[in-house]
C-alpha positions in Angstrom: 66.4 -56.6 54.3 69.3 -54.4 55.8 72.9 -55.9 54.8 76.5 -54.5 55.8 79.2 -54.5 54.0 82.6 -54.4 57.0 86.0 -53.4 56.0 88.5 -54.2 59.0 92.1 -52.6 58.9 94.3 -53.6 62.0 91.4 -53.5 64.2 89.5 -50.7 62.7 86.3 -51.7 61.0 83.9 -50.1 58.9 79.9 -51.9 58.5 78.3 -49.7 55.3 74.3 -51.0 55.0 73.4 -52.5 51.9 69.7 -53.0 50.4 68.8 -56.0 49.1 65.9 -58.5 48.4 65.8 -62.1 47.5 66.2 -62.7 43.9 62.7 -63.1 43.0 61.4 -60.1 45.2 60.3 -56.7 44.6 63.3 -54.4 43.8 63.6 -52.4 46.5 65.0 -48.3 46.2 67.6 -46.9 48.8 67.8 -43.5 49.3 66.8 -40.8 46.5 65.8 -37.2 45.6 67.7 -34.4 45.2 68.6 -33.9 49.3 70.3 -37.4 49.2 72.1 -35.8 46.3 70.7 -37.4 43.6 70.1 -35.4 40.4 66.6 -34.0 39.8 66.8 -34.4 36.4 69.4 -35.3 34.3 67.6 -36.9 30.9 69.1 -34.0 29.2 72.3 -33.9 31.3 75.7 -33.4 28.8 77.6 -36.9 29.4 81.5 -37.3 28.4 82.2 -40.2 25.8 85.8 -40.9 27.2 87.0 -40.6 30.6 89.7 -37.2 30.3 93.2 -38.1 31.0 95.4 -34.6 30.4 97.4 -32.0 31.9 97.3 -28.4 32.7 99.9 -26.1 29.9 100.2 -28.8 27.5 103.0 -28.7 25.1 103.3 -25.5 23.2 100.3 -23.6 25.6 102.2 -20.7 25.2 104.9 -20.6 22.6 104.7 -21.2 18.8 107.0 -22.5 15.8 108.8 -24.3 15.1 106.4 -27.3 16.8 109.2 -30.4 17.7 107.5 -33.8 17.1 109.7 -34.3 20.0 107.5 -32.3 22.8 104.5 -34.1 21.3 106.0 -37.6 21.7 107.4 -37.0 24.9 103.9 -36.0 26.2 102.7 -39.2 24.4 104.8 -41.6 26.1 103.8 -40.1 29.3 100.4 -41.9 28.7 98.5 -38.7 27.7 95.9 -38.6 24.8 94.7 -35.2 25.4 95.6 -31.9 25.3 93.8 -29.5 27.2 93.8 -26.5 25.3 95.2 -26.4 21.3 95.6 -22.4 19.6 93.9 -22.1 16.6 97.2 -22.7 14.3 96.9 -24.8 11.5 100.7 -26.2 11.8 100.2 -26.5 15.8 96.8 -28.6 14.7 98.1 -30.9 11.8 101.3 -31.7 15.1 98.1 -32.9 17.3 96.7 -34.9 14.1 99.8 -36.8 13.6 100.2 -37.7 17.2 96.6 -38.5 17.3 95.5 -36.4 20.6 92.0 -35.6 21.4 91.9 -31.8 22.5 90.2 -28.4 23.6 90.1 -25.5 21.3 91.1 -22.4 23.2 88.4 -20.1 22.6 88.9 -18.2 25.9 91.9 -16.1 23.7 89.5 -15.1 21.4 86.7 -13.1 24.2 89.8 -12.3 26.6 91.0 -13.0 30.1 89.3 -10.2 31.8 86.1 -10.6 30.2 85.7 -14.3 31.3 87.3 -14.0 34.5 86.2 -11.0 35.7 87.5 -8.9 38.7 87.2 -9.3 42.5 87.2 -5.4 42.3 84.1 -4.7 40.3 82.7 -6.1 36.8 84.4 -6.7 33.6 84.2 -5.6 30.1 81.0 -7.1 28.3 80.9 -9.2 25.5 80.7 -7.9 22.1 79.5 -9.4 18.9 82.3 -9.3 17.2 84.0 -11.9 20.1 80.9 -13.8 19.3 81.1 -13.9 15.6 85.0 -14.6 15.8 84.0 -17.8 18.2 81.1 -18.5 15.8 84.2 -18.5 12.8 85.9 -20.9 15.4 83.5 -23.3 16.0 82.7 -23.6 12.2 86.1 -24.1 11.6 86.9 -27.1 13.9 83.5 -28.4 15.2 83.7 -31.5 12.7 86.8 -32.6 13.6 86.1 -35.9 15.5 89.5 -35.5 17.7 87.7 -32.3 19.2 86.8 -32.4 22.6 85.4 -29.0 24.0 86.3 -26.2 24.3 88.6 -24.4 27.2 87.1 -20.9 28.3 89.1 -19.9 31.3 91.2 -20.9 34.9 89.8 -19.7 38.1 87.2 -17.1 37.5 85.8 -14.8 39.9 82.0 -14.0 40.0 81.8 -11.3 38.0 82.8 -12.9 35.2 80.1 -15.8 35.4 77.5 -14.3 33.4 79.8 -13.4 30.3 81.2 -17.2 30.9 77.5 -17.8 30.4 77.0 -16.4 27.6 80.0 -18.1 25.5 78.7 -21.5 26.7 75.4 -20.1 26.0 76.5 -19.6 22.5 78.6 -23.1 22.0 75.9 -25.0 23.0 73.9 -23.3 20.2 76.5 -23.6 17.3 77.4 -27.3 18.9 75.4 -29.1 21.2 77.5 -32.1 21.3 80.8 -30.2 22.6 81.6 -29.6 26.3 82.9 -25.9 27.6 85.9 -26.4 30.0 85.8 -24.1 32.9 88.4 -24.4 35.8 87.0 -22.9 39.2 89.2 -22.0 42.2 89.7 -24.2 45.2 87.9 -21.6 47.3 87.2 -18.3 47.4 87.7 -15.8 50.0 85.4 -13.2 49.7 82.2 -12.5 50.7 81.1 -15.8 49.7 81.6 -18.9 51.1 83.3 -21.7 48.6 79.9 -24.1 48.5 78.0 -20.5 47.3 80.8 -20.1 44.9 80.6 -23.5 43.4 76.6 -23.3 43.2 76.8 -20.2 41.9 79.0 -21.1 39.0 76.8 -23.7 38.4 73.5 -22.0 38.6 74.8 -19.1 36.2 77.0 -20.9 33.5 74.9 -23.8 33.9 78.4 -25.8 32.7 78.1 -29.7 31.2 81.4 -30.7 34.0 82.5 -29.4 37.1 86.3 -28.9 37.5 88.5 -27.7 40.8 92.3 -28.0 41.9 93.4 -28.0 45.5 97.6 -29.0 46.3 98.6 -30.1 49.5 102.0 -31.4 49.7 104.0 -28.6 50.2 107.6 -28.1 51.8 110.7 -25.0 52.1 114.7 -25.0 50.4 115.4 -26.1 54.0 113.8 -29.5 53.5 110.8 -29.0 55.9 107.3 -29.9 54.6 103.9 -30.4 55.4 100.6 -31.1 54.5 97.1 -30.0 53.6 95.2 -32.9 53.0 91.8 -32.5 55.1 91.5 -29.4 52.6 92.1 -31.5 49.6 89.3 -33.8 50.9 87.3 -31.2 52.1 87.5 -29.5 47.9 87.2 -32.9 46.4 84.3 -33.9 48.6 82.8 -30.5 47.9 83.2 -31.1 43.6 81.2 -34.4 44.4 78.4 -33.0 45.9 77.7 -30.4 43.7 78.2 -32.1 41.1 75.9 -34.9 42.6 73.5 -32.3 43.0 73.4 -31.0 39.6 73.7 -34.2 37.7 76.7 -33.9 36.1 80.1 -34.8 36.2 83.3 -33.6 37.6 87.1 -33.8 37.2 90.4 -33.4 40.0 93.3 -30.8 39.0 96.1 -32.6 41.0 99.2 -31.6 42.0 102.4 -33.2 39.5 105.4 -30.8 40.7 106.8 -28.8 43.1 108.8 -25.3 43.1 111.6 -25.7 45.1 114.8 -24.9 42.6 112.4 -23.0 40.1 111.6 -19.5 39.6 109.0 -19.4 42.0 110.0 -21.4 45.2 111.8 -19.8 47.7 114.9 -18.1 47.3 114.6 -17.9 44.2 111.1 -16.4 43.9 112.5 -13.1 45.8 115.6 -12.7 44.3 113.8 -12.6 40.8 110.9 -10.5 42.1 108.7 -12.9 41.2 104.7 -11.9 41.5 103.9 -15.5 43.1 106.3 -17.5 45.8 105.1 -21.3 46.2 106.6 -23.5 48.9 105.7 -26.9 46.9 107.3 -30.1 47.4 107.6 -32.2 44.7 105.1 -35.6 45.1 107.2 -39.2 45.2 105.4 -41.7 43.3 103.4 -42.7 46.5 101.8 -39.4 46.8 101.4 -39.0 43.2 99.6 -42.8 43.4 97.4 -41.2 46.5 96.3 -38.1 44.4 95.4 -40.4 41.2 93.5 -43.0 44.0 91.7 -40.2 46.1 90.4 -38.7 42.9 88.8 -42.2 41.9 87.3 -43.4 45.0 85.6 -40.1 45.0 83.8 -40.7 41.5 85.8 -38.0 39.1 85.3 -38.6 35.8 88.5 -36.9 34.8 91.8 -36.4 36.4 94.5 -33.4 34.8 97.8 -32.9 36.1 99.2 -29.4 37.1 101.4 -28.8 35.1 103.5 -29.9 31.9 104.9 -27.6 29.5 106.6 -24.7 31.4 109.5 -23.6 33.4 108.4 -25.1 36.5 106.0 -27.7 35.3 106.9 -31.2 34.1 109.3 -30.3 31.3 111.4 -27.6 33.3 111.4 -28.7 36.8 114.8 -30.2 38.2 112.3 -32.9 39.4 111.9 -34.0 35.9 113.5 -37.4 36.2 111.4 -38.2 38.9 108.1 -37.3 38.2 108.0 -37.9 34.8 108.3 -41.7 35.5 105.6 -41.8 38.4 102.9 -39.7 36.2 104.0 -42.1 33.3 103.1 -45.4 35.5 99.8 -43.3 36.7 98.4 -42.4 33.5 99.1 -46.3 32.5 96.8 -47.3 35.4 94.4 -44.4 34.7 94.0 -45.7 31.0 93.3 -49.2 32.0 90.4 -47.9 34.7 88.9 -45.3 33.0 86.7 -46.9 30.9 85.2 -48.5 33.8 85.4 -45.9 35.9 83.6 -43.5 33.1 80.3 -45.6 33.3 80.2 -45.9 36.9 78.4 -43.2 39.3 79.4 -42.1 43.0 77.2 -43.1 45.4 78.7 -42.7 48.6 82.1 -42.2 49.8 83.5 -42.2 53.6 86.7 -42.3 55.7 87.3 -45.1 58.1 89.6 -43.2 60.6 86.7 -39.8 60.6 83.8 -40.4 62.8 82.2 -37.3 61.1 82.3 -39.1 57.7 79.7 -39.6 55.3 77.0 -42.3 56.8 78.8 -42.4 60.5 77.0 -42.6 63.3 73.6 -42.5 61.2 73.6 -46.6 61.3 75.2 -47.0 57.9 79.0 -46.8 58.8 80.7 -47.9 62.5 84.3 -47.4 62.7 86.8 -48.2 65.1 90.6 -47.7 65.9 92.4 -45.0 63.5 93.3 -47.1 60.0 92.9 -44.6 57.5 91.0 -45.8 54.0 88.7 -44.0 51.7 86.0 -46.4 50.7 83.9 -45.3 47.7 80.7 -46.7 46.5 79.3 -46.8 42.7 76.7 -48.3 41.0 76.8 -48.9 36.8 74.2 -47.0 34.7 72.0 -49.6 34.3 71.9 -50.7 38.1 72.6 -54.0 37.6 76.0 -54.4 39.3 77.5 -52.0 42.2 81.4 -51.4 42.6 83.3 -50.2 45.7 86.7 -48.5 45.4 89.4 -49.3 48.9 91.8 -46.4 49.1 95.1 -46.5 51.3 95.1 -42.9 53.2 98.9 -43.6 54.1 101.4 -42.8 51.6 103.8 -44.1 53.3 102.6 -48.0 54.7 100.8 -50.5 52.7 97.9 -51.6 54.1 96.4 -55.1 53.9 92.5 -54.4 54.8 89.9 -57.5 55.3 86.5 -56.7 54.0 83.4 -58.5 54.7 80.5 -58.4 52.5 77.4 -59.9 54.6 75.2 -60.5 51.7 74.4 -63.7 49.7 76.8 -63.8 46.7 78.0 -65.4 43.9 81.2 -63.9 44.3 83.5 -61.1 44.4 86.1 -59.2 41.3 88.7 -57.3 41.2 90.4 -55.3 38.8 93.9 -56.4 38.0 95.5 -52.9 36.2 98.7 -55.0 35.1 96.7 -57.5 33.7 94.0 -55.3 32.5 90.9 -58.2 33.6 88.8 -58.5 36.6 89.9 -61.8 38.7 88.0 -63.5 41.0 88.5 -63.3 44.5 89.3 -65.9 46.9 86.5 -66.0 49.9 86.0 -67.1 53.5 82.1 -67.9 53.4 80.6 -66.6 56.7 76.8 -66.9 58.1 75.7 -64.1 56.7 78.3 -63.7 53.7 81.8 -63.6 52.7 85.3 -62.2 54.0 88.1 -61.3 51.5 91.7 -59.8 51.8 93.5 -57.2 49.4 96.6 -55.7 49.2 97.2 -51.9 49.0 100.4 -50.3 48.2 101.1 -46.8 49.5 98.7 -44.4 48.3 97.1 -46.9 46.1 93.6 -48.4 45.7 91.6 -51.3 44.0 88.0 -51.6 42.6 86.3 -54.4 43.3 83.0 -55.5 41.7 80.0 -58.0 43.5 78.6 -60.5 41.8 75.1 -61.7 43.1 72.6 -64.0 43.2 70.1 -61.2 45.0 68.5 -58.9 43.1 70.3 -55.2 44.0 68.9 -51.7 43.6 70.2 -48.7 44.5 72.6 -50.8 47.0 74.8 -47.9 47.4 72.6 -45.6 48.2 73.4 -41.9 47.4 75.1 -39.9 50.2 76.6 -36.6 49.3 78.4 -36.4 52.3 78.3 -33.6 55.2 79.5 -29.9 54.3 82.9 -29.3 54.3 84.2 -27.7 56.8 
């Protein structure tokens, strides 16, 4: 039998079908195969251990000696246990010990910049063995240190450079199979091909074990004027999903920690110092910083990494540093309550209540009307026992206070208290064909809830990668 699951916000509601049989009955299957989005095969499939919580430049990315316990406790208390990318320095690497981080080895110094990231302008220098048998020397050296993560290759490669990228992960994955190669992509790619044939064609070459994109959107001038991109944030994180969907594996969200006016590349600034780059970046309030952290979830990441810490205009230089540092701090607490829930749970669909050209509207699954804007994202555990749903508040600005109605027969509804670190029961209006319950969303913020039921559920999320980006 056909369910529906209805959020209502102010007078917009949003019916998503769910499949269900009695609890002695056949299990029944929702929608599946590989144009639905699911995964052909993913038996052999990499999977991460631990949900990754870290930041882009961590401390000492680019400088050495002498290595301040300071830095690495100021990064600690932000609520980070990772750092994305470590040199190969003995004193830099007994520092990460001490503080007990979990890190990438950056290998990507030892082939080169060009040769991994290639060229828009033609192709790029090939690898050698001798890059191979110093990453072989690498790998040897560190691979049994439990704290090691993966290793980090490269930011933002262009096409050229996917088949030497290939080739390194090629030859991790030989010298140790267990270890993930960390790859970040741009947020699209104006060339001659489009940004889905950019993504799939990273993906089809490097064959990677994780997906990983960054797209900022809260942007604004010296004179105080700002703006947003945010249906191109969507657009890139909803594009990350479905690939990754596609391919069976998982995917992380760059997002956006600082912003550039004051620095050496905002505006005036940026000019008068003849900077290469200018960036008209507003810094994030804490709202906007909790809408980033929330997006990324209800989409299904599996990772989320701030941009950026350690630099002159990240974290640690900006003139914003008072006010971001607490925000991130509060977020990363949050994160590190969720993410071993989140880790074991899988996207199954996700939609927008205010975007009658979101996922599963109009095809009988969602109805929406008025204009509240919420992200509602579906899950389902790996075993397929129990099935989640993540309410996101679009407005960073306005709590919202969203009614949901779960027209199935259940034993009952969760939540997931962060501050308390538990799921709690929720409080329900028992209606004909099921429940009605109310939750509170702060500004930018979201809450996973988990059903509880008598029926017997498959698939009741069924998988909906969601239309093409525009």
């Amino acid at each position: 039998m056909n369910r529906m699951m209805q959020t209502c916000v102010a007078g917009a509601c949003v019916a998503v079908s769910l499949w269900a049989t009695a609890c002695n009955a056949q299990e029944v299957t929702g929608p599946s195969g590989l144009e639905q989005g699911r995964p052909q095969d993913t038996a052999t499939a990499w999977q991460p251990q631990e949900f990754l919580l870290s930041a882009y430049n961590p401390p000492f990315a680019w400088h050495g000696p002498p290595y301040e316990d300071s830095v690495f406790t100021y990064y600690k208390d932000a609520n980070f246990d990772n750092l994305l990318w470590v040199r190969d320095d003995d004193a830099l690497m007994q520092k990460v010990h001490e503080h007990g981080f979990t890190y990438f080895l950056d290998v990507g110094r030892l082939i080169g910049e060009d040769v991994l990231r290639g060229s828009p302008d033609g192709d790029p220098p090939g690898i050698t063995e001798e890059m191979l048998q110093d990453l072989d020397a690498a790998i040897a050296k560190y691979r049994d240190d439990p704290d090691l993560i993966g290793y980090y290759l490269c930011d933002e490669p262009f096409p050229s450079g996917f088949q030497n990228i290939a080739t390194v992960v090629q030859r991790i994955r030989q010298q140790d199979p267990a270890r993930v190669s960390f790859v970040n992509l741009w947020p699209y790619f104006e060339n001659e091909i489009g940004d889905d044939a950019y993504i799939e064609d990273f993906i089809q070459t490097v064959q990677p074990e994780v997906v990983c994109s960054d797209r900022y959107n809260f942007f604004g001038d010296a004179e105080g004027n700002t703006w947003d991109e945010n249906d191109e944030y969507f657009a890139q994180l909803e594009r990350l999903r479905r690939h990754a969907l596609l391919h069976g594996i998982p995917f992380c969200n760059i997002i956006q920690a600082v912003g550039t006016v004051g620095t050496s590349v905002g505006y005036p600034e940026c000019e008068e110092n003849g900077a290469d780059e200018c960036l008209e970046w507003r810094t994030p309030n804490s709202a906007e910083h909790r809408w980033l952290v929330y997006s990324s979830l209800a989409y299904g990441v599996h990772g989320i990494i701030w941009f950026h810490w350690d630099h002159e205009w990240g974290v640690t230089g900006n003139p914003d540093r008072d006010i971001i540092y607490p925000s991130i701090q509060s977020l990363n607490g949050e994160i590190a309550v969720l993410k071993d829930i989140m880790l074991h749970l899988t996207t199954t669909q996700v939609y927008h209540t205010d975007d009658p050209n979101s996922a599963g509207a109009g095809d009988g699954y969602v109805e929406v009307a008025g204009d509240a804007g919420l992200v509602v994202g579906l899950f389902e555990d790996e075993e397929g026992n129990e099935d989640y749903f993540m309410i996101m508040n679009k407005d960073y600005a306005q709590p919202v206070d969203p009614v949901i109605t779960i027209n199935a027969i259940l034993d009952g509804v969760q939540v997931f208290n962060v501050e308390t670190n538990q799921w709690e029961d929720v409080p329900f209006e028992p209606e004909a064909s099921g429940v009605s319950i109310s939750a509170h969303l702060r500004e930018g913020g979201g809450k996973l809830f988990r059903i509880d039921r008598c029926v017997q559920w498959s698939r009741v999320f069924g998988v909906v990668p969601g239309p093409a980006p525009r």
